[in-house]
C-alpha positions in Angstrom: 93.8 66.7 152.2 91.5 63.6 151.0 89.6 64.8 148.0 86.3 63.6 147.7 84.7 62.2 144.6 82.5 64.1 143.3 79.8 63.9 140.3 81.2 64.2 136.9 81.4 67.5 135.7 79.6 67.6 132.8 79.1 70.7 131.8 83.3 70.9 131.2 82.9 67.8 129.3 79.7 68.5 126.8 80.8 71.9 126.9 83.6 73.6 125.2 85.6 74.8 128.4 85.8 78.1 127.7 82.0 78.5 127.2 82.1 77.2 130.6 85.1 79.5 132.4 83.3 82.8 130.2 79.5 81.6 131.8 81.1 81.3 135.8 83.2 85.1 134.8 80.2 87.1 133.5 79.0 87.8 137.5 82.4 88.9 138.2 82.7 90.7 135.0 79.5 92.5 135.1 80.4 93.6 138.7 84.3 95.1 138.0 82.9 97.2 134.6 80.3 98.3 137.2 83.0 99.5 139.9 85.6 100.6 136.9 82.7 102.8 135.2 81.6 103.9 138.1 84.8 105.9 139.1 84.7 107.6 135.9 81.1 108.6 136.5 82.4 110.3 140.0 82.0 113.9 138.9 78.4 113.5 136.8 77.1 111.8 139.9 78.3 115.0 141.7 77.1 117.2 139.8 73.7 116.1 138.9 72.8 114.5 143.0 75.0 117.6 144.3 77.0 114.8 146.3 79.9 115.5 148.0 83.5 114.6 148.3 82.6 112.0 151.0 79.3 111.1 149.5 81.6 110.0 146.5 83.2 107.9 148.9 80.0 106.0 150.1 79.0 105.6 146.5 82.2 103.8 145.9 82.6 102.3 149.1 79.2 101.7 150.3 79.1 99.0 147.7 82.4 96.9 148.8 81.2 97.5 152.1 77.9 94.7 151.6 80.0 92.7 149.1 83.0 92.5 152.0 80.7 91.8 154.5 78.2 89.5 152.9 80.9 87.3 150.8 81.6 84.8 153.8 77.3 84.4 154.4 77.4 83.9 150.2 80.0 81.1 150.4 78.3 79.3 153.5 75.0 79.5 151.2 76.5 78.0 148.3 77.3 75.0 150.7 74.0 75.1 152.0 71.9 75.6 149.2 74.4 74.4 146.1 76.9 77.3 143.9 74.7 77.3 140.8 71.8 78.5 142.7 73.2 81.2 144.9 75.4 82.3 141.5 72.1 82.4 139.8 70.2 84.5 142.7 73.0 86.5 143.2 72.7 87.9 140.1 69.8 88.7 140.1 69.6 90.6 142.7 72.4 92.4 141.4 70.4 93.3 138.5 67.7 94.4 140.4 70.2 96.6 142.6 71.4 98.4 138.7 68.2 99.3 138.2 67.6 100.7 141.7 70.9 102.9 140.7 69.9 104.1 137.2 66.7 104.7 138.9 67.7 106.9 141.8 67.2 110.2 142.9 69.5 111.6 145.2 72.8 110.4 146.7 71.7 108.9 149.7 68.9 106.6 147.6 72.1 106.0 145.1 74.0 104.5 148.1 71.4 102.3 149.4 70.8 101.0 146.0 74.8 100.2 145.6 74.3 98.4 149.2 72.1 96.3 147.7 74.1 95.5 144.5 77.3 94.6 146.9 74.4 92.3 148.4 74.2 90.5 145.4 77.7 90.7 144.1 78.5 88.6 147.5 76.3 86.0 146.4 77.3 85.3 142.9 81.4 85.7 143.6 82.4 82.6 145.9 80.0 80.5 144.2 81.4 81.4 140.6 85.1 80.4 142.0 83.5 77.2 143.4 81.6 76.3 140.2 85.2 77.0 138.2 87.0 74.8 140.4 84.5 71.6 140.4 83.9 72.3 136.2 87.7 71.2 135.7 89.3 67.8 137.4 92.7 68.3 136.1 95.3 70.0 138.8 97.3 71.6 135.6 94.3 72.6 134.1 92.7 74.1 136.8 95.5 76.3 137.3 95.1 77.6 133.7 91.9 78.4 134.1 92.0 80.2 136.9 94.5 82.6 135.0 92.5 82.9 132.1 89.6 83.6 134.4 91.5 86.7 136.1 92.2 87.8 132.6 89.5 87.8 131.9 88.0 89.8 134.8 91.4 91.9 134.2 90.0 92.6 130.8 86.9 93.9 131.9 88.3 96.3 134.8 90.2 97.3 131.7 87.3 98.2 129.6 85.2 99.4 132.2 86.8 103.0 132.2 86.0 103.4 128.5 82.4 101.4 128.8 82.0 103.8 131.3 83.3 106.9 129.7 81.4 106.4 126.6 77.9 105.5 128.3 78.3 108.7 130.3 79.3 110.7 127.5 76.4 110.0 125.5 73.5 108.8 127.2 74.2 109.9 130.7 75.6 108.3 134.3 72.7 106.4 134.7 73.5 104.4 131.3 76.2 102.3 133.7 73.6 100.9 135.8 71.8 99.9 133.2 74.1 98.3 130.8 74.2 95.7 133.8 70.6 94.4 132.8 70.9 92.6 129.7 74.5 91.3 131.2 72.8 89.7 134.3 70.2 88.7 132.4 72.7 86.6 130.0 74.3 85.0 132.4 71.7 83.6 134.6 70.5 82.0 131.0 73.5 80.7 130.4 74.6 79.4 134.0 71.7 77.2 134.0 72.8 75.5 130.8 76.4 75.0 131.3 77.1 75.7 135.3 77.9 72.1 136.5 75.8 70.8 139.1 77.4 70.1 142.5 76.5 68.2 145.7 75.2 70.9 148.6 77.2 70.7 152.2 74.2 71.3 154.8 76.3 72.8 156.9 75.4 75.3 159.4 75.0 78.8 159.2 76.4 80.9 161.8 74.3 84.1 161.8 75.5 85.8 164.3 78.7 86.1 163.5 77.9 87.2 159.7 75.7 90.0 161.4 78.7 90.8 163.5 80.7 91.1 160.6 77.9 93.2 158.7 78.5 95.9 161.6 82.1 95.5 161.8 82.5 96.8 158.5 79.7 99.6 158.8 81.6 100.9 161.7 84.8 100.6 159.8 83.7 102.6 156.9 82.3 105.2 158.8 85.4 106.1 160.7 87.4 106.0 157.6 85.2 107.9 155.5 83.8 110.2 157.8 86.7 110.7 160.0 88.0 113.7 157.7 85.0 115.4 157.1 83.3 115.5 161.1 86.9 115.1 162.6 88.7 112.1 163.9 87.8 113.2 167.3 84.3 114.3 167.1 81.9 112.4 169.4 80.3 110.0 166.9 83.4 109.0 164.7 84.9 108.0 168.4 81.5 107.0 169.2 81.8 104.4 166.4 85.7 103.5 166.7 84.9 101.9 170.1 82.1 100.3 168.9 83.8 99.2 166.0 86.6 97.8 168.4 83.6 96.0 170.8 82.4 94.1 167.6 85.6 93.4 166.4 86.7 91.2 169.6 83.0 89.6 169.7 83.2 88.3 166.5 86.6 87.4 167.1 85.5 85.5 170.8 83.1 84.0 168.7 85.0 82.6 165.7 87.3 80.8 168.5 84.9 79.4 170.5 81.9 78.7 168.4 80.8 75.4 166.6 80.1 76.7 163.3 83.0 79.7 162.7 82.8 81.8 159.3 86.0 80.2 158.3 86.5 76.3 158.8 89.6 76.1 161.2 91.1 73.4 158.8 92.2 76.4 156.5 94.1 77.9 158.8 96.9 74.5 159.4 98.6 76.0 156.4 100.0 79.2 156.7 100.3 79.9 153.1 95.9 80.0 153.5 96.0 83.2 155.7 99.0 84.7 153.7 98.0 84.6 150.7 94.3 86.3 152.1 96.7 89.1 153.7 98.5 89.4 150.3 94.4 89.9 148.7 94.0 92.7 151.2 97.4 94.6 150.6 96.9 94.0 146.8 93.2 95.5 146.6 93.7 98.2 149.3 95.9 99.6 146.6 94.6 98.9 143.1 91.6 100.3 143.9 92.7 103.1 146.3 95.0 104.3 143.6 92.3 103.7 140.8 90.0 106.2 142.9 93.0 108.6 143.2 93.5 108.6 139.7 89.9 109.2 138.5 89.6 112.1 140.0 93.7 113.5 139.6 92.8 113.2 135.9 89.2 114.9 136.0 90.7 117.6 137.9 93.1 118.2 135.5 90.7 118.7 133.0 89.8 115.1 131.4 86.0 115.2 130.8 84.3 111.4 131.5 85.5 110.2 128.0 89.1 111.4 128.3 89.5 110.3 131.7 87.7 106.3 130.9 90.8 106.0 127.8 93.4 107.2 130.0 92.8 105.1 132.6 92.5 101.8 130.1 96.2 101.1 129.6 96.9 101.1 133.0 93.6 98.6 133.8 94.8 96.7 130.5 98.2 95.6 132.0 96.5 93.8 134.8 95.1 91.1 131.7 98.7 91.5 130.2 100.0 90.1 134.0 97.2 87.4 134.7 97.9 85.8 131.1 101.6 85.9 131.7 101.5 84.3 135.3 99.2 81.2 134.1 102.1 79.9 132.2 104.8 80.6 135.0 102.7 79.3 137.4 101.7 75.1 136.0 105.6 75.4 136.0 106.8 76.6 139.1 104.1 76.6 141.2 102.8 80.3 142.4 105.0 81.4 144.8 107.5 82.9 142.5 104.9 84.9 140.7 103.7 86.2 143.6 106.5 87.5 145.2 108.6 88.9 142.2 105.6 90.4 140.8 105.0 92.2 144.2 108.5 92.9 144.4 108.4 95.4 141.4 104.9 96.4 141.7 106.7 98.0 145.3 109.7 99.5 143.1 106.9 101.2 140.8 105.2 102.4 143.4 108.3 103.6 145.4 109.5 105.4 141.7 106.0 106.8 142.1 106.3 108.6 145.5 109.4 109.8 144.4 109.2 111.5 141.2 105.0 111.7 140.7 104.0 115.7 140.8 101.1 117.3 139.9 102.9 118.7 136.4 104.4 115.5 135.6 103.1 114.3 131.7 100.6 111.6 131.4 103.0 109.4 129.1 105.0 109.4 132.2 102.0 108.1 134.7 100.9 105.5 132.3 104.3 104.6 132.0 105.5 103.9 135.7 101.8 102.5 136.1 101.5 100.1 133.6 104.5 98.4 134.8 103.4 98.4 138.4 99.8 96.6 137.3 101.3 94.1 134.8 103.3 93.1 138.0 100.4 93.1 140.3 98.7 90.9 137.2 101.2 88.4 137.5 100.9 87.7 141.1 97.0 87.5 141.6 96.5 84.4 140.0 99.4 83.1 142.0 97.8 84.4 145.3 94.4 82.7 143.7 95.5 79.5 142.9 97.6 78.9 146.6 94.0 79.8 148.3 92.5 77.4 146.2 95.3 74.7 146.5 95.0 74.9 150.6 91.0 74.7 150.5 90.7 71.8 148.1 86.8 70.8 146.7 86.2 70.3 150.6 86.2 74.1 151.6 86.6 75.9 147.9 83.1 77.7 149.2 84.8 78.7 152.1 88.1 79.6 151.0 86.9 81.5 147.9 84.6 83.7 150.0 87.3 84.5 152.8 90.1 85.5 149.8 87.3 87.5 148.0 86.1 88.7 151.8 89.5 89.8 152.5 90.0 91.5 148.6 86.8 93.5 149.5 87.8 95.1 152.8 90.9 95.9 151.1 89.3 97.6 148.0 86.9 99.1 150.9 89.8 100.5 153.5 92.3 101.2 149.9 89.2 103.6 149.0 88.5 105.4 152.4 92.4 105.7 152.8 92.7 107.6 149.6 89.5 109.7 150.4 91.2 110.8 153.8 94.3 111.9 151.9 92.0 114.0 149.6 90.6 115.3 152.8 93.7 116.1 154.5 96.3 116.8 152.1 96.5 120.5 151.1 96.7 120.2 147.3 98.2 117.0 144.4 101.7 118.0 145.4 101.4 116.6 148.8 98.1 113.9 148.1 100.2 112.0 145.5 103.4 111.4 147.4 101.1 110.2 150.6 99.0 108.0 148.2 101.7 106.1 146.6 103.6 106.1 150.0 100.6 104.0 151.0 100.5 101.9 148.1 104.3 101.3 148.2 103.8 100.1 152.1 100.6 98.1 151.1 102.6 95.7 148.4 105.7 96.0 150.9 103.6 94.3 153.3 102.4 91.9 150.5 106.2 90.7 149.9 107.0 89.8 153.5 103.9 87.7 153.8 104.6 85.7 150.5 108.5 85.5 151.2 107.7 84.2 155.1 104.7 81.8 154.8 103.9 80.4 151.1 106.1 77.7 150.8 108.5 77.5 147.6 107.7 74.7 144.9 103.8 74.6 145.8 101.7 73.3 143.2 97.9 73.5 141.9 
């Protein structure tokens, strides 16, 4: 793929390159404390909105559900309209959506104001992996910035638990919308300083298919999270299975026959493109599926906000242990070997998991297994990162960056729902925990075949 010249990136030249790599991370960052706290603020929500086991759900979910849906119309207007802007807007409207959260008064007002902050989170993502890929010129270092930058997103998913523990222990649940504020607020400063400035692709914006895709995931979410409570075959989750199913093969009629489809078609000549999105999916549906399983396993065994935010940090910490490790393995060998042997034992933890995990077992023992199985997982997202990025080039990075984050999204989103429907269903922990790690073991399973059949050994960024 002919690279195009671009202008020089100044910003990674008058600017020490970190500055620039921690400016483009601080969207991303703000957004996973925000989804990390928030699971450990599950039960104060609860209890103080009286929301229920499924309106826990939507508060989780309802948020991944706009940022899934809205990521591929947040790449198209960073073409459009240039990355630095629609990072900037983006968050600010996620800012505004925080305080809409701290601010709200019941569950379903708590919901709508997530919806919004997904909104926003859509904008500011793809545009923050475009700005990071323009800001550095050099293949090699490139590569090592995109590990550092997933450490660095690693490292707040790993803090977020206690940020969120802490806030909610002493000033409240409300305290981790708010903490967003001054965040946001930093980063938009500091993006307009050091963000490099890139050329806008006017290229055409396909609304109807990014509303189609909007409702495809609304109906999605409501079969999966409301399935268990009204009853997979009551009349409206059926009602909205078949309509789910009607959108789904519009907007797929449409992506094959119209001029302007959501995803260039050029990014889908190399398999390793749609792998490596299929790999995002499997990998999210399960970090976050088990991450919601988790918070509340340990808040039902007694672990107030506090406890539960430091127990979950170790096992959020070894995904930064994993994204520093694979940077260096991957400017040698490229990032198909990181990939697929760091799936391969995240799928034997999660197999030891389903195996041995009871409701009695010790917590040394949980950490244990599960820190091994995320420092694996670590090492293989900024593999499955950089091939994205390698297929899409500076021509589509917009694009390509939106799809893998799209893709990410609906996996966090369907991970989430899956696990909710096994709290639904299953009896007690003695049969939810084998199911839930049977799913994650099959979800990084899945994730091996893809990487072993379609990315292509000795690949380089």
């Amino acid at each position: 793929m002919t690279t195009p010249v671009l202008p020089a990136a100044a910003p990674a030249r008058e600017f020490a390159p970190l500055l620039v790599l921690t400016t483009l991370a601080i969207g991303f960052v703000m957004a996973m404390i925000d989804v990390t706290a928030v699971n450990t603020a599950l039960s104060d929500i609860s209890t103080s909105l009286a929301v229920p086991l499924a309106g826990l759900v939507w508060v989780v979910d309802g948020y991944t559900l706009t940022f899934a849906a809205l990521l591929m119309a947040g790449g198209a207007l960073a073409d459009r309209f240039g990355p630095k802007a629609v990072y900037q807007g983006g968050l600010a409207v996620f800012i505004l959506g925080s305080v809409l959260c701290a601010l709200a008064p019941s569950g379903a007002a708590l919901v709508a104001a997530r919806l919004l902050q997904g909104g926003g989170a859509a904008l500011f993502m793809p545009s923050s992996l475009s700005l990071l890929t323009h800001a550095y010129d050099d293949p090699a270092t490139r590569t090592r910035m995109l590990a550092t930058w997933s450490a660095i997103v690693g490292c707040s998913s790993a803090a977020g638990p206690l940020v969120g523990g802490l806030l909610v222990h002493e000033f409240g649940w409300r305290s981790v919308f708010w903490v967003n504020v001054p965040i946001g607020v930093a980063g938009i400063a500091l993006a307009h300083i050091v963000a490099p400035a890139t050329q806008a692709n006017r290229r055409a914006l396909s609304l109807w298919s990014h509303a189609l895709g909007v409702a495809l995931l609304a109906g999605l979410s409501f079969v999966l999270i409301e399935g268990p409570v009204l009853g997979w075959t009551s009349i409206p989750v059926l009602a909205a299975a078949l309509a789910t199913l009607a959108v789904g093969a519009w907007l797929v009629a449409r992506e094959k026959q119209g001029a302007h489809p959501l995803i260039p078609r050029a990014l889908f000549a190399t398999p390793a493109f749609a792998a490596a999105n299929g790999v995002g999916f499997m990998i999210n549906f399960a970090v976050y599926g088990q991450l919601f399983l988790l918070s509340l396993f340990l808040q039902e065994r007694g672990a107030d906000a506090l406890e539960t935010g430091v127990r979950l940090i170790p096992m959020m910490a070894a995904f930064a242990i994993g994204n520093l490790t694979s940077g260096r393995i991957s400017a040698r060998v490229g990032p198909r070997a990181p990939m697929l042997y760091g799936l391969r034992v995240g799928l034997v933890a999660a197999l030891v998991m389903l195996t041995t995990m009871t409701p009695q077992s010790p917590y040394w023992y949980l950490i244990a297994v599960t820190m091994v199985m995320n420092v694996a997982i670590g090492i293989a997202i900024p593999g499955m990162t950089a091939t994205v990025m390698l297929v899409a080039g500076r021509d589509y990075a917009n694009s390509a960056a939106a799809a893998l984050n799209a893709n990410r999204q609906v996996g966090a989103l369907v991970g989430v729902a899956a696990m909710g429907a096994v709290l639904h269903m299953a009896p007690g922990w003695a049969v939810r925990l084998p199911w839930a790690f049977g799913l994650v073991a099959a979800a990084y399973a899945t994730a091996c075949s893809l990487v072993y059949r379609y990315v292509k050994a000795g690949e380089r960024t």
